[in-house]
C-alpha positions as CSV (number, residue, x, y, z in Angstrom):
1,X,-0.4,54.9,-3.1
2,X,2.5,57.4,-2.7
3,X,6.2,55.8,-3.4
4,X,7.3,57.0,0.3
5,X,4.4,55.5,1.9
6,X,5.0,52.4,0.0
7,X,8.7,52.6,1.7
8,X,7.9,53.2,4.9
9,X,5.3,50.8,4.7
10,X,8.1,48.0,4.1
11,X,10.1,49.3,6.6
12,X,7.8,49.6,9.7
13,X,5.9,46.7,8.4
14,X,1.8,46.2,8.6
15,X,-0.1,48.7,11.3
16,X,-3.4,49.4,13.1
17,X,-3.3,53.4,13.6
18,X,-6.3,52.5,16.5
19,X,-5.6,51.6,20.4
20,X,-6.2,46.9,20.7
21,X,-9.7,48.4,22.7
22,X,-11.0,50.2,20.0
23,X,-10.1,48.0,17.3
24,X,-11.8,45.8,19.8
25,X,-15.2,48.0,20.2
26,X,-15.1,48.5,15.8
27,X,-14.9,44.4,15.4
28,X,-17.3,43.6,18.1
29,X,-20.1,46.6,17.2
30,X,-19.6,45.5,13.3
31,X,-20.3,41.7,14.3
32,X,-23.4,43.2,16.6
33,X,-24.5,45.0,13.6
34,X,-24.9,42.3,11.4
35,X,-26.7,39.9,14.0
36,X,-29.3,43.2,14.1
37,X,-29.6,43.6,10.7
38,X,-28.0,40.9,8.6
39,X,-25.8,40.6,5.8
40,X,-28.2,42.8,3.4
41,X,-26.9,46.3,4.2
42,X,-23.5,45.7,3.7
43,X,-24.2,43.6,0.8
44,X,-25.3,46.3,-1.5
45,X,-23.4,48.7,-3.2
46,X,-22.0,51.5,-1.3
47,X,-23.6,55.2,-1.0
48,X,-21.2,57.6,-3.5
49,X,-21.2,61.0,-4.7
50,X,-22.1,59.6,-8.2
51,X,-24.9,57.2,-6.6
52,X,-27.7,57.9,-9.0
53,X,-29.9,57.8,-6.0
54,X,-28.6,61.1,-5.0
55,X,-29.8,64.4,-6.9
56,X,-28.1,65.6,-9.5
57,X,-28.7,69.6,-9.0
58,X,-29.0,71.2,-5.8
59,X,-30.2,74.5,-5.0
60,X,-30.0,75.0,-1.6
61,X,-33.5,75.1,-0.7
62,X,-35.4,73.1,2.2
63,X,-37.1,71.4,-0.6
64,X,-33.8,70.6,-2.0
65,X,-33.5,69.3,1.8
66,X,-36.5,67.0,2.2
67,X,-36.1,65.7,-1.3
68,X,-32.4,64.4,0.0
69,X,-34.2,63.0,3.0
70,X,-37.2,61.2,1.0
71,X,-33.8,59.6,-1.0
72,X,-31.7,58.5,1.5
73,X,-34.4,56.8,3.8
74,X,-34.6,54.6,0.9
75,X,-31.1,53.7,1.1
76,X,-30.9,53.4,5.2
77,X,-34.1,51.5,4.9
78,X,-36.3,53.6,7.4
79,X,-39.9,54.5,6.1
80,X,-40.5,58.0,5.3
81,X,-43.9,57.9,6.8
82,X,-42.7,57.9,10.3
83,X,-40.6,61.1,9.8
84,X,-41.5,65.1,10.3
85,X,-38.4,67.0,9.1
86,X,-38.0,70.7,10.3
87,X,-35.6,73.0,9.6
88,X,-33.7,75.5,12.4
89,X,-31.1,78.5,13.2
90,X,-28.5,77.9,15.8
91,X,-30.1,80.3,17.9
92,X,-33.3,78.5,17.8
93,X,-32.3,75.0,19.1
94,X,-33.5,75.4,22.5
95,X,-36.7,77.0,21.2
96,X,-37.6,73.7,18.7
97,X,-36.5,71.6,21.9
98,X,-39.2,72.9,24.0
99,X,-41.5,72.8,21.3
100,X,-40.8,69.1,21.0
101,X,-40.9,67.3,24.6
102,X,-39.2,64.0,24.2
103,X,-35.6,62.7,23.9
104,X,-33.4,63.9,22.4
105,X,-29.7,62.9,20.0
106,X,-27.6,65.6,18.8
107,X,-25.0,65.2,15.4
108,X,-22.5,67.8,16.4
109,X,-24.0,71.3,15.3
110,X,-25.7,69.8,12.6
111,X,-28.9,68.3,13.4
112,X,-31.4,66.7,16.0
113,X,-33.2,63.7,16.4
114,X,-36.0,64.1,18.6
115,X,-38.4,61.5,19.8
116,X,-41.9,63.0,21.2
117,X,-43.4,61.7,23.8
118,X,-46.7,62.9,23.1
119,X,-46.3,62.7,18.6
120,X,-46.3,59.6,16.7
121,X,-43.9,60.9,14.0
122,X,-40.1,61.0,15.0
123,X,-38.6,64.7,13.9
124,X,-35.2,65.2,12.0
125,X,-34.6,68.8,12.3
126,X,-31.2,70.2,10.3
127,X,-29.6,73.4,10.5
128,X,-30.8,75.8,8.1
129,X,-27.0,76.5,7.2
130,X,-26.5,72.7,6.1
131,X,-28.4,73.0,2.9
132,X,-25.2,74.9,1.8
133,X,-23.1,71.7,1.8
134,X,-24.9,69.0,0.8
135,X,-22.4,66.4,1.0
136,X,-22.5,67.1,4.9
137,X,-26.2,67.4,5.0
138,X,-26.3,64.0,3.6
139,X,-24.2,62.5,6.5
140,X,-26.0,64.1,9.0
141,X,-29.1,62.8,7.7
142,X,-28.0,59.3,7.3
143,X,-26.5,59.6,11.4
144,X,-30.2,60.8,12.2
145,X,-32.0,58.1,10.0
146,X,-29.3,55.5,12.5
147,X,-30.9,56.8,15.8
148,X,-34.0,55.6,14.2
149,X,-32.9,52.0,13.8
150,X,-31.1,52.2,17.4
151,X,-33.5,54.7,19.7
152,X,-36.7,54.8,17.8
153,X,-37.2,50.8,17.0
154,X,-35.1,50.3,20.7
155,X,-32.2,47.8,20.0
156,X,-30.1,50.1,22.4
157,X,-31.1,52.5,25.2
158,X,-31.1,56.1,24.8
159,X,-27.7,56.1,28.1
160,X,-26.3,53.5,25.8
161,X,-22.5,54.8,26.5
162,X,-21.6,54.4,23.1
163,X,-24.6,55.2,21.1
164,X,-23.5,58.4,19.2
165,X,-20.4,56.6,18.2
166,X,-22.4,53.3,16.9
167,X,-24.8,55.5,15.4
168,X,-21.7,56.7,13.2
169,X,-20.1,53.0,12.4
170,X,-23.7,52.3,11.6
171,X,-23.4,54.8,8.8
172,X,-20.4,53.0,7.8
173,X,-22.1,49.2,8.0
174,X,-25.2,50.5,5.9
175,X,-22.7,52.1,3.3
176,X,-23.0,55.3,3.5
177,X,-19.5,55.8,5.2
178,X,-18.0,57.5,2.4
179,X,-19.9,60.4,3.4
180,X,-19.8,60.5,7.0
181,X,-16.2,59.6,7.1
182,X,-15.3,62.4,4.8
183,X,-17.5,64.9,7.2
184,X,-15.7,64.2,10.2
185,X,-12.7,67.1,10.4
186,X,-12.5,69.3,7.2
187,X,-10.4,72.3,6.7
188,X,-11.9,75.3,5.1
189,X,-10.2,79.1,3.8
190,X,-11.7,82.6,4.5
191,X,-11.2,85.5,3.8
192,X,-12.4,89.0,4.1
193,X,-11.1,92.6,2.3
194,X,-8.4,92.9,5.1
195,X,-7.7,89.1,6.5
196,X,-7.2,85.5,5.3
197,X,-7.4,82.4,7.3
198,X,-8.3,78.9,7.5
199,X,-10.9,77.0,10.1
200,X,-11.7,73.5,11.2
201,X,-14.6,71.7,11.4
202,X,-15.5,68.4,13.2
203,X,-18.7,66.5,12.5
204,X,-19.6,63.1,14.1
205,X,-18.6,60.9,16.8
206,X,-15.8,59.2,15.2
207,X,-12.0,60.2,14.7
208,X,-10.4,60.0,11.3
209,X,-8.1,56.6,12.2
210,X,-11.6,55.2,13.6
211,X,-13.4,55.6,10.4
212,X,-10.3,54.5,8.6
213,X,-10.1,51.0,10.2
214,X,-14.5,50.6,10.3
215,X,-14.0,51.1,6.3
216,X,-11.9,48.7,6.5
217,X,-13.8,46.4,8.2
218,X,-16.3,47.0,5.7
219,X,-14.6,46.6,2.7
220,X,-12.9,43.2,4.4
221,X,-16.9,42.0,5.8
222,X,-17.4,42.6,1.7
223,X,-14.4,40.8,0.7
224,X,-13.0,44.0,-0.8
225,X,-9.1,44.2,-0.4
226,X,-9.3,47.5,-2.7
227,X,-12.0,48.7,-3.0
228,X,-13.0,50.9,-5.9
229,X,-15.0,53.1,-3.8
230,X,-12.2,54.3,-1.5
231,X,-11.3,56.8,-4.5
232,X,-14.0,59.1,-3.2
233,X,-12.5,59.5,0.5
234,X,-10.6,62.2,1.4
235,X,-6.7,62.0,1.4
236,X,-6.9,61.3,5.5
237,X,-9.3,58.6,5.6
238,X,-7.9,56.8,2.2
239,X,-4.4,57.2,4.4
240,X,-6.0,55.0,7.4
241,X,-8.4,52.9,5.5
242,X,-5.2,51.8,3.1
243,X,-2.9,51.0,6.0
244,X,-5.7,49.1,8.2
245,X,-6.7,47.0,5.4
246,X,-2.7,46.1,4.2
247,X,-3.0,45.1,8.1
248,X,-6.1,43.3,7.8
249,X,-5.0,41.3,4.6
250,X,-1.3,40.8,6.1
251,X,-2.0,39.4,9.6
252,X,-5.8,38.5,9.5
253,X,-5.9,39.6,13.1
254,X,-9.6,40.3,13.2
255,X,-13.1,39.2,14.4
256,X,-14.4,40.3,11.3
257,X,-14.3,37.1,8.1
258,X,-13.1,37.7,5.0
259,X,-16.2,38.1,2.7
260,X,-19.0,37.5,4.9
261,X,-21.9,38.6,3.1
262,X,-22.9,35.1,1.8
263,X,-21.8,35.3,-1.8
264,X,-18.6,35.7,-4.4
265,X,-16.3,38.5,-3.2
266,X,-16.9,42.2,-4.7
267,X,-14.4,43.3,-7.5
């Protein structure tokens, strides 16, 4: 941690960077989590870039895509077998959606989850542009593979108000936050022969301090107070996952127990 964050830290003393209600809604959809799934998903080892579950090349092909897919439904627990993955332009969302008559879940520009009414396989369809980044592709997988587990096997309605936002902390609860987290705003440079620039993205439900503190609750639900995994967030998050967890471990002012996974806190 930075020396002037350590300072100011001392100085303004432990701090929640989220609003009481949605420190509130983290706490209570983490506890809800568990009583649907139990302690296993957030028992096992966290999803990270150097996961040997994850490929080691990539070469930007929709093979390359429905490889990633095959891996990571392993890791969010959903059986391949009841997935169809397509692949689609941004012009030809509506044209796939007609194709597909059913409900419908959208992860920002990235992909669809679509349910048919009338098929007995659920469809993932990405953007044909995500296989360029697949660090993103991977979160927006693991956000479709959570609409699965909520939608698909109906532990929460499809006008749920919060569904897009629990299908991101469910990301986080099944340990693949790193990655969602990290996908959520990202700067990126252009340039042409003239002109030079830079552009914003946002991906996912959840803001940057949100993600922060459900990491937090994660890594506390693990009985991590610094967790070696954090190194792999970007600067942002680490800044709001470090500060809610000095909170967490200063004033213990949380539904969420200290190492609640049923066995001898992680190192």
């Amino acid at each position: 941690m930075p020396i002037f964050h350590q300072l100011v830290r001392r100085l303004r003393g432990p701090r929640c960077h989220v609003t009481p209600e949605q420190k509130t809604w983290v706490e209570g959809r983490m506890l809800w989590l568990r009583e649907q799934f139990g302690p296993e998903p957030i028992r096992r080892p966290p999803l990270e870039p150097t996961s040997q579950l994850l490929p080691r090349k990539w070469d930007r092909s929709p093979e390359a895509g429905a490889d990633l897919l095959q891996r990571l439904c392993q890791f969010m627990l959903v059986a391949p077998a009841r997935l169809q993955l397509d692949y689609y332009s941004h012009h030809e969302t509506h044209d796939l959606l007609r194709a597909f008559a059913g409900e419908t879940n959208r992860s920002g520009p990235a992909g669809l989850f679509i349910h048919p009414k009338d098929r007995e396989k659920l469809v993932i369809a990405l953007e044909e542009s995500g296989l360029v980044q697949p660090a993103n592709l991977t979160a927006t997988i693991c956000h479709e593979l959570g609409h699965v587990h909520l939608l698909a096997d109906r532990r929460i309605e499809h006008d749920t108000a919060d569904s897009e936002p629990l299908t991101d902390l469910l990301t986080v609860f099944f340990g693949a936050g790193i990655f969602t987290a990290n996908s959520a705003f990202q700067f990126g440079q252009w340039q042409s022969h003239s002109h030079q620039g830079w552009r914003a993205s946002r991906q996912g439900y959840l803001s940057e301090e949100l993600y922060g503190y459900a990491l937090a609750c994660y890594a506390w639900y693990r009985g991590e107070s610094k967790p070696g995994w954090a190194r792999h967030l970007r600067a942002n998050i680490l800044y709001y996952l470090d500060d809610s967890l000095h909170f967490l471990s200063t004033t213990h002012e949380s539904k969420i127990p200290f190492n609640a996974v049923g066995q001898t806190a992680f190192a």
